[in-house]
C-alpha positions in Angstrom: -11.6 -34.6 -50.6 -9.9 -37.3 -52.0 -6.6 -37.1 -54.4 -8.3 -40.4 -56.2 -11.5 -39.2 -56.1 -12.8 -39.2 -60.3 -15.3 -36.5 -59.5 -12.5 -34.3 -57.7 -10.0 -34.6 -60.6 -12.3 -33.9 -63.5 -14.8 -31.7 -62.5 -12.4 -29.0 -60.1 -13.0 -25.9 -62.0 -9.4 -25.4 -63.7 -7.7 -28.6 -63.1 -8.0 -29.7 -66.9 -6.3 -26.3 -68.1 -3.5 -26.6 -65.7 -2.9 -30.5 -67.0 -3.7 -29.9 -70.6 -1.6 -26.7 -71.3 1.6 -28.7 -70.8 1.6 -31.0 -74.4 1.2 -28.0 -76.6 4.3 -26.2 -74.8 5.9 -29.5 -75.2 5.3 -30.6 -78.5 5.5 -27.1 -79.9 9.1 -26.5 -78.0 10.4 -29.6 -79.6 9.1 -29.1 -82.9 11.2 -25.6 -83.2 14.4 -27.8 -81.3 13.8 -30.8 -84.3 13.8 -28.2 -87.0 16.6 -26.0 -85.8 18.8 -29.0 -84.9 17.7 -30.6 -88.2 18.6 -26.9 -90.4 21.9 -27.2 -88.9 22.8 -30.6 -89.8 20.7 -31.2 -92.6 18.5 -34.4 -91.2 15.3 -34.0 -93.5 13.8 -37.1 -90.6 14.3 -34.2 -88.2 12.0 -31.7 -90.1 9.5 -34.7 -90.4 9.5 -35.2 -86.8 9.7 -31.5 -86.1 6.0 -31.1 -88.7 4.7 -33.8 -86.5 4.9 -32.0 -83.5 4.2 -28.8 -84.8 0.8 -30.1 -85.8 0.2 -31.8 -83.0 1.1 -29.1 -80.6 -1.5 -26.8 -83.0 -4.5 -29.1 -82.4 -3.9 -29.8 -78.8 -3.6 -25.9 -78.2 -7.7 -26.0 -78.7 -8.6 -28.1 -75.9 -6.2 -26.2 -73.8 -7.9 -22.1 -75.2 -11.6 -23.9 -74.6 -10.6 -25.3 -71.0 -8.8 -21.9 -70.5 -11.9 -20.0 -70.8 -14.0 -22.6 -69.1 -11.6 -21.9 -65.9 -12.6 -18.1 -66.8 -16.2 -18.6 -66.9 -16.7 -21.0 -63.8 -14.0 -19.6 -61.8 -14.7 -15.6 -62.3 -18.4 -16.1 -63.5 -16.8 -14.5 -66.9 -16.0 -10.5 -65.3 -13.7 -9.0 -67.3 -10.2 -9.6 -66.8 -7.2 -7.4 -65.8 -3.7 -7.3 -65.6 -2.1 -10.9 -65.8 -4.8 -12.6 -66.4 -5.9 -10.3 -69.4 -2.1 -10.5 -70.6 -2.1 -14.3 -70.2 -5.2 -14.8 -72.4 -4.2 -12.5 -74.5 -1.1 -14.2 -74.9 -2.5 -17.6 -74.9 -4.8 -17.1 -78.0 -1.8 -15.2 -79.6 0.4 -18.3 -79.4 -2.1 -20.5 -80.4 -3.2 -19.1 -83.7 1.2 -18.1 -84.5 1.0 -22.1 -83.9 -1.4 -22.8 -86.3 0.6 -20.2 -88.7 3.8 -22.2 -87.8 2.2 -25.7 -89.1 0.5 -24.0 -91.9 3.9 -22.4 -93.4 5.7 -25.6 -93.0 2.9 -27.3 -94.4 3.3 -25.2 -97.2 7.1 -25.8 -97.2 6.8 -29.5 -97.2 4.2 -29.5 -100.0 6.0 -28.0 -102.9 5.7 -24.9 -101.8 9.1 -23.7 -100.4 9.0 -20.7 -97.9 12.3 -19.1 -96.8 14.3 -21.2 -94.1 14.8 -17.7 -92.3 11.1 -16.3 -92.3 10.0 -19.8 -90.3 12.7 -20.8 -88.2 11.9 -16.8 -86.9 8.4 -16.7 -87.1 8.9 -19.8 -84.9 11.4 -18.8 -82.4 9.2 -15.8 -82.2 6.3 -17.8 -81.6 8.2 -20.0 -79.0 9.0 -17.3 -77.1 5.4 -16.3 -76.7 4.6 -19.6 -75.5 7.4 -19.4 -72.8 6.0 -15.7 -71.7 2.2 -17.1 -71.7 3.2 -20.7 -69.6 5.5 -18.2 -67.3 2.7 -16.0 -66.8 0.2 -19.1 -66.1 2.7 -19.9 -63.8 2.3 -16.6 -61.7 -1.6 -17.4 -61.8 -1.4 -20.6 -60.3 1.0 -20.0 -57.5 4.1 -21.7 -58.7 6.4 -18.9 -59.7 5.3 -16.8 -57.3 2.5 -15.7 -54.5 
């Protein structure tokens, strides 16, 4: 095996979940920093750049739910999971669809249709939070936080 070798690096069976789940943690963990930082001192560029990566961090969360189960299916031949690995799908989905709900309200918000600062600056440190529990617990799956 080859660490250059094309065939190696796309087609191992859960390589593309491992590199694709990092750019919706990303986007999605700056998003909630732009828009709390930008609440505090009242920067309305901040809350544009903070929708931007909301968004983005919502669409890129597909690719990374599809290769997620892909890993599932090739790697477990689709048994059913338990412990961690049930909690971290579990997880997983839940954070992607609060994402989605996250760029919908602010949608919302920036569209004429205010929504109480409060309810989504919560609803997305809540939804932050998830992520960080999900990735921590992806962690424990792959070996890096742990055996």
């Amino acid at each position: 095996m080859h660490p250059f070798d094309l065939r190696t690096i796309l087609l191992a069976r859960h390589a593309q979940h491992v590199v694709l789940v990092h750019f919706p943690i990303a986007l999605f963990i700056a998003g909630v920093l732009f828009d709390v930082v930008g609440e505090i001192v009242a920067r309305p560029r901040l809350a544009a750049a903070a929708y931007c990566n909301l968004g983005a961090a919502a669409i890129t969360s597909l690719p990374v739910l599809v290769s997620g189960i892909a890993a599932w299916q090739w790697a477990l031949g689709g048994r059913q999971l338990k412990g961690i690995l049930r909690m971290h799908l579990v997880l997983g989905v839940l954070s992607s669809i609060l994402m989605w709900v996250v760029w919908l309200v602010r949608r919302r918000s920036l569209h004429g249709k205010p929504q109480p600062r409060h309810l989504w600056i919560a609803l997305e440190l809540t939804t932050a939070f998830l992520v960080a529990l999900a990735a921590h617990l992806g962690g424990f799956l792959s070996g890096v936080n742990g055996p």
